[in-house]
BAGU-863275 format. One record per residue: residue number from 1; residue in one letter; x, y, z of N, C-alpha, C, O in turn. Coordinates in pm, whole numbers, plus 32768, in hexadecimal, padded with zeros to 4 digits. Layout:
# BAGU-863275
   i aa n_east n_north n_up ca_east ca_north ca_up c_east c_north c_up o_east o_north o_up
 NUM  a      X       Y    Z       X        Y     Z      X       Y    Z      X       Y    Z
...
***
This chain:
# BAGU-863275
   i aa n_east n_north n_up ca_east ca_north ca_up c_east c_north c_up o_east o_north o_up
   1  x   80A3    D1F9 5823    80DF     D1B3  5891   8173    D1D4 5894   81B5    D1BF 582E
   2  x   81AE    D206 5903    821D     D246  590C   8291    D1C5 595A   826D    D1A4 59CB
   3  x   82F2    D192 5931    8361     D13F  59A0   83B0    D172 5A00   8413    D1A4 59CA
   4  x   83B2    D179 5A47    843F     D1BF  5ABC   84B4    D18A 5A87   84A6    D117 5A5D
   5  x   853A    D1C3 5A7A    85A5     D18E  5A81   85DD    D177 5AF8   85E1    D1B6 5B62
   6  x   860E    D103 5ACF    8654     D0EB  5B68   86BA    D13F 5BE3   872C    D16B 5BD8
   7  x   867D    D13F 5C2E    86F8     D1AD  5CA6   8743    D147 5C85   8737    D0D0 5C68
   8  x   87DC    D1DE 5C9D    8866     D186  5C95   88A9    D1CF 5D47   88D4    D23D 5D6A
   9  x   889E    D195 5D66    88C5     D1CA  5E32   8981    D177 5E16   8997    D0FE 5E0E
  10  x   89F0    D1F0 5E0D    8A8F     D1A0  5DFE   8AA9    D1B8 5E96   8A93    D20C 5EED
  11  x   8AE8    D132 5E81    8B3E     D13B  5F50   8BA9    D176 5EFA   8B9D    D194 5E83
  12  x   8C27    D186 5F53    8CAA     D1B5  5F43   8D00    D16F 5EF2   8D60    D198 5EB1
  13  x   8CBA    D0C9 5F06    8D32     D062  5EBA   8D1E    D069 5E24   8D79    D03A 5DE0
  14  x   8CA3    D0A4 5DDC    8C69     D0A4  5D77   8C8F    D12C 5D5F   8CC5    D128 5CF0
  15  x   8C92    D19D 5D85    8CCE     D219  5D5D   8D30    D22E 5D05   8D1D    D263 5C98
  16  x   8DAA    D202 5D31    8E43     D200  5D41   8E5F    D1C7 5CBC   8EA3    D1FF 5C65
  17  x   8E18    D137 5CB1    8E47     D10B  5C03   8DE4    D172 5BA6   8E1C    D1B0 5B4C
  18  x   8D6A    D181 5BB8    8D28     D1BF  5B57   8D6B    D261 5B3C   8D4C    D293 5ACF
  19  x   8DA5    D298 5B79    8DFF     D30D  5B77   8E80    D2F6 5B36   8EC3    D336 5AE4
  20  x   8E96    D259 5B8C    8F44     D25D  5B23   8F1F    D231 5AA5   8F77    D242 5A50
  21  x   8E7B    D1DF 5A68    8E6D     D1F9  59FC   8E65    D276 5974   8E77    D282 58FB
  22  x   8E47    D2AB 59CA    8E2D     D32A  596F   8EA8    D3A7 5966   8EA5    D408 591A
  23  x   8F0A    D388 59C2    8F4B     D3E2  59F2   8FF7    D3A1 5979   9039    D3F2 5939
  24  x   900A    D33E 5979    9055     D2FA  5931   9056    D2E4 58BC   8FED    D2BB 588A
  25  x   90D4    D2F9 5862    90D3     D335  57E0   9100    D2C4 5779   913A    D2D1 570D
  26  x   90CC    D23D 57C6    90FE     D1AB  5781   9074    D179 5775   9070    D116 572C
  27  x   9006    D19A 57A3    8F82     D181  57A9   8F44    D187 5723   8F58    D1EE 56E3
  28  x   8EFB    D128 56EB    8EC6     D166  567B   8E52    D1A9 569E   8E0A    D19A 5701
  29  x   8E45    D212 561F    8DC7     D274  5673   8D21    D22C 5678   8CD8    D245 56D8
  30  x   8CFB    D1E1 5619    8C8E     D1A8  5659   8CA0    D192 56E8   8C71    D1D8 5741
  31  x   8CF1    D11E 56F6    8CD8     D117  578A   8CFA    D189 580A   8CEC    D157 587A
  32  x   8D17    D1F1 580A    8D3B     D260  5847   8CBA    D2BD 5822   8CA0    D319 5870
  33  x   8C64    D2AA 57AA    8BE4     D2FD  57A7   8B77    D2A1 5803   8B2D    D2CD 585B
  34  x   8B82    D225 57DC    8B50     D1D7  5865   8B50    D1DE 5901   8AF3    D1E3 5951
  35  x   8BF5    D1DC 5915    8BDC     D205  59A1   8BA6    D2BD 59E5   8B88    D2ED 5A53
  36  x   8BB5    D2F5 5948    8B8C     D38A  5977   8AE1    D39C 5993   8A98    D3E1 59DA
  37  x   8ACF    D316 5912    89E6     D31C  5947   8A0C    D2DE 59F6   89E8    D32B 5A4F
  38  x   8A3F    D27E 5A16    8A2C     D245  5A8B   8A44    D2B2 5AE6   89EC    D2CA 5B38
  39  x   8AA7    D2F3 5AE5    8ADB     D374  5B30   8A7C    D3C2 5B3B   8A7C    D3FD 5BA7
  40  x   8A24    D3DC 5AF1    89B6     D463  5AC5   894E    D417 5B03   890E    D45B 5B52
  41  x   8931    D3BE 5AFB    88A1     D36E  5B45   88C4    D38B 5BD6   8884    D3D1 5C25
  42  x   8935    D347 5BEB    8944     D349  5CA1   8938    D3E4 5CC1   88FF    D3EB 5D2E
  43  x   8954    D460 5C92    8923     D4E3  5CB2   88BE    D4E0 5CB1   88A0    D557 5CAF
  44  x   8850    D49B 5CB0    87A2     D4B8  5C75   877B    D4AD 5BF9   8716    D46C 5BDE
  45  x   87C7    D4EC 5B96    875F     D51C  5B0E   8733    D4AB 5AD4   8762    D439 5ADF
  46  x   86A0    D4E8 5A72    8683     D46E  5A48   86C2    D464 59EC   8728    D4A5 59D7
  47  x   8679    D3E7 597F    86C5     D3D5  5902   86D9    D453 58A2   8742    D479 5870
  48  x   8660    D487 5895    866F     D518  5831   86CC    D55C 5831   8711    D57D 57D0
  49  x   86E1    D58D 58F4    873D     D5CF  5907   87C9    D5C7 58EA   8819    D623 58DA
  50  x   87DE    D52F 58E4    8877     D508  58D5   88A0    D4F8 582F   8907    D50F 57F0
  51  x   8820    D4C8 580C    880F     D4CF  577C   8849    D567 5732   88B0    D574 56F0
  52  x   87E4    D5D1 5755    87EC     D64F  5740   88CC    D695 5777   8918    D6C4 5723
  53  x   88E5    D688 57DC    8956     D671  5816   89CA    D659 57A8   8A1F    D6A5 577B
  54  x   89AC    D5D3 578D    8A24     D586  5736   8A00    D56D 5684   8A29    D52F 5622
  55  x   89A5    D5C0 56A9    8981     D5A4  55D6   899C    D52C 55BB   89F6    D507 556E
  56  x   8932    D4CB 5610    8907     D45E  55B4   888B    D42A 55D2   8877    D441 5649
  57  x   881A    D3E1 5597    87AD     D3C1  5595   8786    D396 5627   87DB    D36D 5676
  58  x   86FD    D3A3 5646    86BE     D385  56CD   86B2    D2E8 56B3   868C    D2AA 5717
  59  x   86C7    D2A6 5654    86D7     D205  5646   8769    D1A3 567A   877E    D132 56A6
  60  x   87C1    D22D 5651    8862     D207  568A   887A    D200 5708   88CC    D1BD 5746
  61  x   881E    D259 572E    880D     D27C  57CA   87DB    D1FA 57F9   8819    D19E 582E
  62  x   8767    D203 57DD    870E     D185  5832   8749    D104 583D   8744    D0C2 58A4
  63  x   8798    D0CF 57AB    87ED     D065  5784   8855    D041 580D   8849    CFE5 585D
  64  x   88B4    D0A1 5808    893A     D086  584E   88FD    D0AE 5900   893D    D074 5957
  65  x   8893    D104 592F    888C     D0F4  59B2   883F    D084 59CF   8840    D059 5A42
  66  x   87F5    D048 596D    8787     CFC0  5989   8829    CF64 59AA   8843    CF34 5A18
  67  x   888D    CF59 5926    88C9     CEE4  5931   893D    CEE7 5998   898F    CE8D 59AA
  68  x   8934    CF94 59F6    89A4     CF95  5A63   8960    CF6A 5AC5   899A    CF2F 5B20
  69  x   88E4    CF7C 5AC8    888D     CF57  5B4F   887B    CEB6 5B56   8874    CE8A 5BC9
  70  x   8874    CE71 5B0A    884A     CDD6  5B0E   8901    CDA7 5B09   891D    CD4B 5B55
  71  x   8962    CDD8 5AC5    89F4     CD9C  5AC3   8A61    CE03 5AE1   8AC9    CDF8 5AA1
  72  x   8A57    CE53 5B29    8AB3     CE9D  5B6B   8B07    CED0 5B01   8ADF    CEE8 5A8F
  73  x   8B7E    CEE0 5B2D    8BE4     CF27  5AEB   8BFC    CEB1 5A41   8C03    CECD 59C9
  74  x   8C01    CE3E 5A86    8C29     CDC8  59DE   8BCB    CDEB 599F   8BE4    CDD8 5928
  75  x   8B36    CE2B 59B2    8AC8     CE3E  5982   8AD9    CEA9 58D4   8A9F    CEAA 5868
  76  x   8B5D    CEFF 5922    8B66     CF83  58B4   8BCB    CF55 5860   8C03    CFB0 5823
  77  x   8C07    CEB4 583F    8C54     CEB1  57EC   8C0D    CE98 5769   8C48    CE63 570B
  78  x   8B8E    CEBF 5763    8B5B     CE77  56CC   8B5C    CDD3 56CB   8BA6    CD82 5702
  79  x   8AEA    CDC3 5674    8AF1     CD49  564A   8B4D    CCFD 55CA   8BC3    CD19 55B3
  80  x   8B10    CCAF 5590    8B31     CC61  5538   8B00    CC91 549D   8A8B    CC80 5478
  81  x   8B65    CCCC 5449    8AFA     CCFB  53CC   8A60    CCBB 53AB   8A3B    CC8B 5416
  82  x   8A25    CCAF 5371    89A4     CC84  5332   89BC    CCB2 52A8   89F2    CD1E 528C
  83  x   898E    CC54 524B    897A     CC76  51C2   8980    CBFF 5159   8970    CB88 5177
  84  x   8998    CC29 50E8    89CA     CBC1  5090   8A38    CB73 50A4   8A8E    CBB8 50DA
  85  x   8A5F    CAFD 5090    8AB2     CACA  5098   8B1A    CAD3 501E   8B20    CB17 4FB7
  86  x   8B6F    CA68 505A    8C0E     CAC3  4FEE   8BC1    CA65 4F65   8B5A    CA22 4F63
  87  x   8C1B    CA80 4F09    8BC0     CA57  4E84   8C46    C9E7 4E46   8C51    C9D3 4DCD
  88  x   8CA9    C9A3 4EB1    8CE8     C921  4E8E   8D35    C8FB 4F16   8D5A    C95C 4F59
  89  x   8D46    C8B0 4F33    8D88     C858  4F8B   8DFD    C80F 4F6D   8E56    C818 4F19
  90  x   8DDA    C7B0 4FE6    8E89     C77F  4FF5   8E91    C71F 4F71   8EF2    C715 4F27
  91  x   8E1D    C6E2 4F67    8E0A     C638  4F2F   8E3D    C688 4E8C   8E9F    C65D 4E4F
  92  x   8DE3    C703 4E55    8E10     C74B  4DB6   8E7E    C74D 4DA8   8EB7    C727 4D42
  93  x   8ECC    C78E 4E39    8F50     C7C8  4E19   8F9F    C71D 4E0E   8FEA    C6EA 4DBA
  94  x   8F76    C6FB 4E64    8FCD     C668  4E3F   8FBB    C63C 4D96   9019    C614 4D53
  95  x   8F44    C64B 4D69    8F28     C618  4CF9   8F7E    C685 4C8F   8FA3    C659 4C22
  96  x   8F93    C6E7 4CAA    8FF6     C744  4C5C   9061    C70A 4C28   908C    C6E7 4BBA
  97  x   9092    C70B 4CD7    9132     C6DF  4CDB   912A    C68A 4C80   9140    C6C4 4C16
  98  x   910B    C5E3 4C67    9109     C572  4C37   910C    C5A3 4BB9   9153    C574 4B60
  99  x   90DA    C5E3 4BB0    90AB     C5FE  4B08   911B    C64D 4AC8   9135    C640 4A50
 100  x   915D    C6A0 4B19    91D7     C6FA  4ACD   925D    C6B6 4AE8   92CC    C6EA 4AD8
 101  x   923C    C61B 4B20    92DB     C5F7  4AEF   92C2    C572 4A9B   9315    C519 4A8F
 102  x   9238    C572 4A5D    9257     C51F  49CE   9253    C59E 4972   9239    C616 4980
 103  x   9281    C532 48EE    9281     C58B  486B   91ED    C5BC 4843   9187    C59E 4882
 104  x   91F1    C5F1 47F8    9158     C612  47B7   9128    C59F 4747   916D    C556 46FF
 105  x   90AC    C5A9 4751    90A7     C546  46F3   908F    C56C 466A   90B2    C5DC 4644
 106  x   9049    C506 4606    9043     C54F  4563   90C6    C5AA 4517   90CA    C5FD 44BC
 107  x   9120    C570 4568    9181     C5A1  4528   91BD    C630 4543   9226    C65D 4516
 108  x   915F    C670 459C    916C     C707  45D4   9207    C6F3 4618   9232    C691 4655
 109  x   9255    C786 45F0    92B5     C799  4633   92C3    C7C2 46A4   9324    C7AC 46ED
 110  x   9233    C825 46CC    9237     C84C  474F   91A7    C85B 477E   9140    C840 4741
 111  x   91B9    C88F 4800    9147     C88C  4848   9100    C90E 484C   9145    C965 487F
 112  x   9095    C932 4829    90A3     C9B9  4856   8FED    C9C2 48BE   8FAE    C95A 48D5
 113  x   8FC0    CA3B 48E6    8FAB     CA37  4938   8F03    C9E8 4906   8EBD    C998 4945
 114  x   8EF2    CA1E 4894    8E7D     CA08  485A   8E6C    C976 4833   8DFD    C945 4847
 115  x   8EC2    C930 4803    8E98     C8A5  4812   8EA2    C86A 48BC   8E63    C81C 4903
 116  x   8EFF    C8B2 48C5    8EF4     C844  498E   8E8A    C850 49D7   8E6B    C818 4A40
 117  x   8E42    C8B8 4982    8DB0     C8D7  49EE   8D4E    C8B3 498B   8CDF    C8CD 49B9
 118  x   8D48    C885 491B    8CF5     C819  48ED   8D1A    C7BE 491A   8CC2    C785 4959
 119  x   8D82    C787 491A    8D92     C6FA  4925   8D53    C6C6 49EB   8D2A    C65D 4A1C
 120  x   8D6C    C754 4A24    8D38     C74E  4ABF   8CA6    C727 4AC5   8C62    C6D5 4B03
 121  x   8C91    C789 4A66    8BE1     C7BA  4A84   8BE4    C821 4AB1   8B71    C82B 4ADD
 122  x   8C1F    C88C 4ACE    8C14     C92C  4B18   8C23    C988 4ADC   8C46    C973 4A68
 123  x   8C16    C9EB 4AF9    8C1A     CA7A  4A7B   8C90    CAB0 4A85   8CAC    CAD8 4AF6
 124  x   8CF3    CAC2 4A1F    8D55     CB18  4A1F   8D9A    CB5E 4A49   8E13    CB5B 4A32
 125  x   8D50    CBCA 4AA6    8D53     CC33  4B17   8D7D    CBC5 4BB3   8DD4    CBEB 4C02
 126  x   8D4B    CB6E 4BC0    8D4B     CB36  4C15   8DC3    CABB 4C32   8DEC    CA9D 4CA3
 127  x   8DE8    CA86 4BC6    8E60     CA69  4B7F   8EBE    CAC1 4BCC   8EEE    CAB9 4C3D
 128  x   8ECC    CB2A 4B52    8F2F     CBA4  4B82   8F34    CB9C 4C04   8F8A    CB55 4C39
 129  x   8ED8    CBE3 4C4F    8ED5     CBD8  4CC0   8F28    CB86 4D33   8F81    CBB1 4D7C
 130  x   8EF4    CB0E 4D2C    8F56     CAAF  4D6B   8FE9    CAAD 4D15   9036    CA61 4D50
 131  x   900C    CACE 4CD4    9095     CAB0  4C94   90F5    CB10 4CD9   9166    CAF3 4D02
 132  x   90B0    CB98 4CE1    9101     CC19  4D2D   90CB    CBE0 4DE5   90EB    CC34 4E39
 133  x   90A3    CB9D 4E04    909B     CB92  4E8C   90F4    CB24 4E9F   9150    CB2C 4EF1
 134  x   90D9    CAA2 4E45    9157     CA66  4E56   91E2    CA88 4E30   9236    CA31 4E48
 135  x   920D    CB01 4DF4    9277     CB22  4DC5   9304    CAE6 4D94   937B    CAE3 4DB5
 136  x   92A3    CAB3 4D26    9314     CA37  4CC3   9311    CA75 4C3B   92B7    CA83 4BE8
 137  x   93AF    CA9E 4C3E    93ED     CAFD  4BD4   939C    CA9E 4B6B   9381    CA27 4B55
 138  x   937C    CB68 4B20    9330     CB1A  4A4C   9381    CA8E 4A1C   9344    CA27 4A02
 139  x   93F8    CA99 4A17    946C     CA23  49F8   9431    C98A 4A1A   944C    C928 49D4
 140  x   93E0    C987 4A8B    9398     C8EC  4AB1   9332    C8E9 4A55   931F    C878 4A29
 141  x   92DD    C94C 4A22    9293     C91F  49CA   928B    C974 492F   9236    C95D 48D8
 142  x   92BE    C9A4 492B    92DE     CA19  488E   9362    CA29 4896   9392    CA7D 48E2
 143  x   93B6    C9CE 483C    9378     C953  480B   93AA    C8DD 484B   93F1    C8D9 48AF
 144  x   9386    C88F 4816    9392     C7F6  485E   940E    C7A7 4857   9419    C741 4814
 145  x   9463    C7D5 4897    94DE     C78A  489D   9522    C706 48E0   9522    C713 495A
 146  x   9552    C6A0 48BD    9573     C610  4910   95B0    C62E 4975   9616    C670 4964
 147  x   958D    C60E 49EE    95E0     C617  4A6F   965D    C5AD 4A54   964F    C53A 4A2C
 148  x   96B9    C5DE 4A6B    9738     C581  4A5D   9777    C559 4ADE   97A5    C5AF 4B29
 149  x   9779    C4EA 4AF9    9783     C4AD  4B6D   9853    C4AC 4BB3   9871    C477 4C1E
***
């Protein structure tokens, strides 16, 4: 069982941006390889052809002229990632913060990354992680010094 792809029939008003998409050197190129399948459909070809054309899969094809034909031009900005989600949030990082402006406890002089991520519950890597994203010099937590008011 074979699907048709959708005819793409451009008036003039639809031309003009899909050209200044591709033609403009502030564009990122996904979306400028997008408006080039839409461009290549409105000549006729099918998906293969445009596929074959632009060296990329007859799935890329079908993707971006299905989603120009049902949403026009906003259609080729991509969606919304899909995937895993981030692996800490706002509520951890809050729980960070709190935690690196008391002292350590048991007598520890400092913090380092391996107890703060026991004491979290999270793995090490992930720790790290948020520490270089929040970017709070080693000095806040290696080692543990009194904020002096």
């Amino acid at each position: 069982m074979s699907r048709n792809a959708p005819e793409i029939a451009l008036n003039p008003s639809d031309l003009e941006p899909l050209e200044r998409l591709v033609r403009s050197p502030h564009t990122p190129q996904g979306v400028a390889n997008r408006a080039r399948i839409v461009l290549a459909a409105a000549e006729g070809l099918s998906n293969q052809q445009i596929a074959e054309r632009l060296h990329i899969s007859n799935i890329t094809v079908g993707k971006w002229r299905t989603s120009y034909h049902h949403w026009g031009i906003s259609g080729l900005q991509g969606f919304k990632p899909t995937g895993r989600p981030s692996k800490y949030n706002s509520k951890l990082e809050q729980r960070l913060r709190s935690l690196l402006c008391q002292r350590p406890w048991n007598g520890k002089r400092r913090w380092t990354v391996r107890v703060l991520a026991r004491h979290l519950d999270i793995p090490p890597s992930t720790l790290h992680d948020m520490l270089r994203k929040m970017r709070l010099p080693r000095s806040r937590y290696l080692p543990w010094r009194a904020v002096r008011a």
